[in-house]
C-alpha positions as CSV (number, residue, x, y, z in Angstrom):
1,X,98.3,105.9,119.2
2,X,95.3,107.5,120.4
3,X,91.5,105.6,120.4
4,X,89.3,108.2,118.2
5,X,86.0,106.3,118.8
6,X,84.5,102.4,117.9
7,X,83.3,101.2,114.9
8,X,81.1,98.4,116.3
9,X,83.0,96.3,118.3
10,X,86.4,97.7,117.0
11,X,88.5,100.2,118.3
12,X,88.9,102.8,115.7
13,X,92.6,104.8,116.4
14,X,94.8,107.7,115.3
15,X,98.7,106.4,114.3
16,X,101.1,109.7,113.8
17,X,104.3,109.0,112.5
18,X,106.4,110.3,114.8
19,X,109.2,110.9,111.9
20,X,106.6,112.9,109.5
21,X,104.3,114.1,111.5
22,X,101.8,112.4,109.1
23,X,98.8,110.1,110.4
24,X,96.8,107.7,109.2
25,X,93.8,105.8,111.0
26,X,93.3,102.1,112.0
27,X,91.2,99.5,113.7
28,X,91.8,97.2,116.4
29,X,89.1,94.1,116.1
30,X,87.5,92.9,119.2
31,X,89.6,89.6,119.1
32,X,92.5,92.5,119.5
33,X,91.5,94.2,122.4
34,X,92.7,92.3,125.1
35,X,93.6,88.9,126.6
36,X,90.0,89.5,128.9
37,X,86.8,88.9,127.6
38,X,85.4,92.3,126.9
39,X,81.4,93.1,125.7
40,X,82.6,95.8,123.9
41,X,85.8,97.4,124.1
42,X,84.4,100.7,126.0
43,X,84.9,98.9,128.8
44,X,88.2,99.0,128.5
45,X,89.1,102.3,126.2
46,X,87.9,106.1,126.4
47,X,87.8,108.1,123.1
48,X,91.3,110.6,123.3
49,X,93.2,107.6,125.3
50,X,96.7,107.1,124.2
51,X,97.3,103.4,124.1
52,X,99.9,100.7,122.9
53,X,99.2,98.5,120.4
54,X,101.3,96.7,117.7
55,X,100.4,96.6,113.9
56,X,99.4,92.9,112.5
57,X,98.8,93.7,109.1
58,X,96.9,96.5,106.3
59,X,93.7,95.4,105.2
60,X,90.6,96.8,103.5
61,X,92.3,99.1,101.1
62,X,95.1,99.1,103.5
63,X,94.2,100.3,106.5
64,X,96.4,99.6,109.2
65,X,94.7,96.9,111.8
66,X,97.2,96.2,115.3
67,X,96.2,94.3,118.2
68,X,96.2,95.9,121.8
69,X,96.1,92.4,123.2
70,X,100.0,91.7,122.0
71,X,101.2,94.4,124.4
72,X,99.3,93.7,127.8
73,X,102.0,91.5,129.3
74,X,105.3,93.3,128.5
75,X,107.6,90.5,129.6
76,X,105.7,87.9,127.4
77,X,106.0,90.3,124.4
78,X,109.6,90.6,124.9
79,X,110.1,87.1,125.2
80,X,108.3,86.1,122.0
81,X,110.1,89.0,120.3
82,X,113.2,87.5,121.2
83,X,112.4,84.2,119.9
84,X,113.3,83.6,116.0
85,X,111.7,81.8,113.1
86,X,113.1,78.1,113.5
87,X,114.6,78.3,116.9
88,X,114.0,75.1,119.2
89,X,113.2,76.1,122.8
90,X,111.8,73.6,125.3
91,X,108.3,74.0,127.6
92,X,106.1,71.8,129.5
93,X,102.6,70.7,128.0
94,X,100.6,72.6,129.9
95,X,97.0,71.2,128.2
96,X,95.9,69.8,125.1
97,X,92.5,70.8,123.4
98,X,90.7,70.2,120.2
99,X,91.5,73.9,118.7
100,X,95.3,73.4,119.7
101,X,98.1,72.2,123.0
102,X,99.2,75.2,125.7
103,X,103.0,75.1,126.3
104,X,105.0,76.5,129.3
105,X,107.8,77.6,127.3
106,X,110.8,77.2,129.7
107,X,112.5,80.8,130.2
108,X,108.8,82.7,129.8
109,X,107.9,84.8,132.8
């Protein structure tokens, strides 16, 4: 996908189908952006930058929204993809907060 411009703090992009040829555009939200903390996501994007991001749902008349932030750290991504719904795997309690507990999951790079 390619970043066409910002819409706020959102990353507005261009998705082509590859299969079709057809596109469509979407949004990435600033919580989407990245893992860093960002002002505004200029700072991380240039309008006509081809970038990787992976669709987390249609909203607002169903426009595609992704996050840019799920593909940063490749071997995480594949590891979580790997995982499946129900699956036990084991970790070390890394912290535990009021908002929720970090894990080391065993196996994660």
């Amino acid at each position: 996908m390619r970043v066409i411009g910002f819409d706020g703090a959102d990353v507005l992009v261009r998705v082509v189908d590859a299969g079709e040829g057809a596109s469509e555009t979407g949004r990435i939200p600033l919580h989407d952006v990245s893992m860093r903390r960002v002002e505004h996501p200029s700072g991380l994007f240039t309008v006509g930058q081809e970038i990787e991001a992976e669709e987390t749902g249609r909203w607002r008349g169903g426009q595609p929204h992704f996050s840019a932030r799920a593909c940063e750290n490749p071997a995480l991504r594949a590891f979580l993809l790997g995982c499946a719904p129900g699956q036990v795997v084991t970790g070390t309690v890394a912290g535990v907060h009021g908002f929720g507990v970090f894990v080391h999951v065993d196996g994660e790079s």
